[in-house]
N, C-alpha and C positions, 0 to 999 in steps of 0.2 A: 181629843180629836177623833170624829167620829169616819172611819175609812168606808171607801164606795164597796158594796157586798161584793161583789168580782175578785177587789184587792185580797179583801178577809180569807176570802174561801181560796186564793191564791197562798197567802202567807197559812192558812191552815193548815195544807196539807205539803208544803215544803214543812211545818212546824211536825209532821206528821210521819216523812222523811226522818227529818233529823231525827226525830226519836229515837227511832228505828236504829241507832247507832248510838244512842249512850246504853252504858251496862246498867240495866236496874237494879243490881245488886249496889252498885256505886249513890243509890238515891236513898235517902232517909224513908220510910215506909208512912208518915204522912203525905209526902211530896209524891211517892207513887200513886195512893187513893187520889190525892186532887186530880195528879195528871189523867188519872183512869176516871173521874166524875165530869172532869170537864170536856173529857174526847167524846163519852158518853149522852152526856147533853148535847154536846154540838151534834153528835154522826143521830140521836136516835131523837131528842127530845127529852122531856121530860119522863122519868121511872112513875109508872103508875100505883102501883102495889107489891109486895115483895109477900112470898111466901116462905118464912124463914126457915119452915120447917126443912124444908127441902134442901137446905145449901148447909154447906161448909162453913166454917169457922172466916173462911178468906173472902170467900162469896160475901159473904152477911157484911163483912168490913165494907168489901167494894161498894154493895148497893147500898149500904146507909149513905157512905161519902155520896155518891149518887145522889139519894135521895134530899140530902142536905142543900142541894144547888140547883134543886129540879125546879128553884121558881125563878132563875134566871133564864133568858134568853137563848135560844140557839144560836144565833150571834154574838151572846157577850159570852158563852161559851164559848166560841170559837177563841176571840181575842182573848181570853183568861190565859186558853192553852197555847195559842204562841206567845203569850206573855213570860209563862212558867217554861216554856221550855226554851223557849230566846234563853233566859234566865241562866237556867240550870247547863246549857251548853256552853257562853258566857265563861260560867264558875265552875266547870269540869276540863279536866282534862283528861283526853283520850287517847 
């Protein structure tokens, strides 16, 4: 069911909210890079090039996840991440 862009960017950034209040310590460290690729996509676009040299061990994790989803949408971006974090609030307790 595809929702009107208003609704999305609504539910986006309540989805964006909620975050803001689980412990990411509580989240399995794949489920963190998704959360952190698809916020990415949605707030920037697509990652162009990454200069590995430069980053961290953590960094280089984030941007590949990033880079992994940069051929999706900024829109299906948006719904992925309140998909995931609908989800992960759902199946946490705080």
């Amino acid at each position: 069911v595809k929702m009107p862009e208003k609704d999305l960017d609504t539910q986006f950034q309540k989805a964006i909210e909620l975050a803001q209040t689980i412990p990411q310590s509580s989240l399995p460290q794949d489920v963190q890079l998704r959360c952190y690729a698809y916020y990415k996509q949605a707030t920037f676009g697509s990652l162009g090039s990454v200069n590995y040299s430069n980053l961290d061990v953590r960094d280089a994790f984030k941007n590949n996840a990033w880079l992994q989803i940069s051929t999706i949408s900024i829109n299906e971006a948006k719904r992925r991440y309140v998909e995931i974090i609908n989800e992960i609030s759902n199946n946490t307790i705080l």
